[in-house]
C-alpha positions in Angstrom: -26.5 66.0 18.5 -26.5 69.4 16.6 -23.9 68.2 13.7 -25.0 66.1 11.1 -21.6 63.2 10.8 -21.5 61.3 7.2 -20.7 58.0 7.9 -19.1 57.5 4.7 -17.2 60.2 3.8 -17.9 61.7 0.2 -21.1 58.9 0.0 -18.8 56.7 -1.5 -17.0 53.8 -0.4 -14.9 53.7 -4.1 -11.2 54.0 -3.7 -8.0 54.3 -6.2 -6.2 52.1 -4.6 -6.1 49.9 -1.3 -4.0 52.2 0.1 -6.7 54.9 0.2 -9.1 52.1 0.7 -7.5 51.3 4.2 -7.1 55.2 4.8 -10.5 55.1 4.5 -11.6 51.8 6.5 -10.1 53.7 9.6 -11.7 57.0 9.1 -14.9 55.5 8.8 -13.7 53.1 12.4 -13.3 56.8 13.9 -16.4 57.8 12.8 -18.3 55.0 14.4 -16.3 56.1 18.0 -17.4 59.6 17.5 -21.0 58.8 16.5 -21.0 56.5 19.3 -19.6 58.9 21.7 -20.4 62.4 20.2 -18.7 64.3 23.8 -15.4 65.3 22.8 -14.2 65.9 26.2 -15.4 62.3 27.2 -13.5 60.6 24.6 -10.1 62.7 25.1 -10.9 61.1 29.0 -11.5 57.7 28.1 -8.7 57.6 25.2 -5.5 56.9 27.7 -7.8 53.9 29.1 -8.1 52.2 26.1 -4.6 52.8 24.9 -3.4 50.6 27.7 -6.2 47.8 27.4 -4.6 45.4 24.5 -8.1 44.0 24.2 -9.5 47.6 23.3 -6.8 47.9 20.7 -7.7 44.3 19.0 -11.4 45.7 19.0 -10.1 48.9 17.4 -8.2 46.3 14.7 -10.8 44.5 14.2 -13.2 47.0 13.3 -11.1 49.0 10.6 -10.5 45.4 9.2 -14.3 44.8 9.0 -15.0 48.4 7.2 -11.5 47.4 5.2 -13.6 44.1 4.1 -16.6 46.2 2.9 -14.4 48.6 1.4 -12.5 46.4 -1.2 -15.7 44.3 -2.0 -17.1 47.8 -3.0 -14.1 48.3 -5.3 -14.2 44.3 -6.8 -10.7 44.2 -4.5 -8.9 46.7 -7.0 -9.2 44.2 -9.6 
């Protein structure tokens, strides 16, 4: 793979607010996908597939709520 992805955007997983928190729980959940699967083309081909596969979907929640989980520890949950 010729480009270098950051995992966590701006090395940082401190946020304002848990808005931008969850903004940034599924940006890093993209991340994973595209590391994952670095061919563009292939995941434009597989994306209709896992729209229609509720099971995909829940995997898709479940991940954004597992970086979601990191993320507020990271920021003592906005307290």
């Amino acid at each position: 793979m010729s480009e270098q992805i950051q995992l966590i955007p701006n090395n940082s997983l401190i946020t304002k607010t848990p808005e931008e928190g969850r903004h940034l729980a599924v940006k890093m959940a993209r991340l994973i996908i595209k590391i994952t699967q670095p061919d563009a083309t292939v995941r434009e081909k597989l994306r209709p597939i896992y729209a229609e596969d509720a099971g995909m979907i829940i995997a898709i929640g479940q991940t954004v709520a597992t970086e979601f989980a990191t993320i507020a520890a990271a920021n003592n949950y906005w307290k």
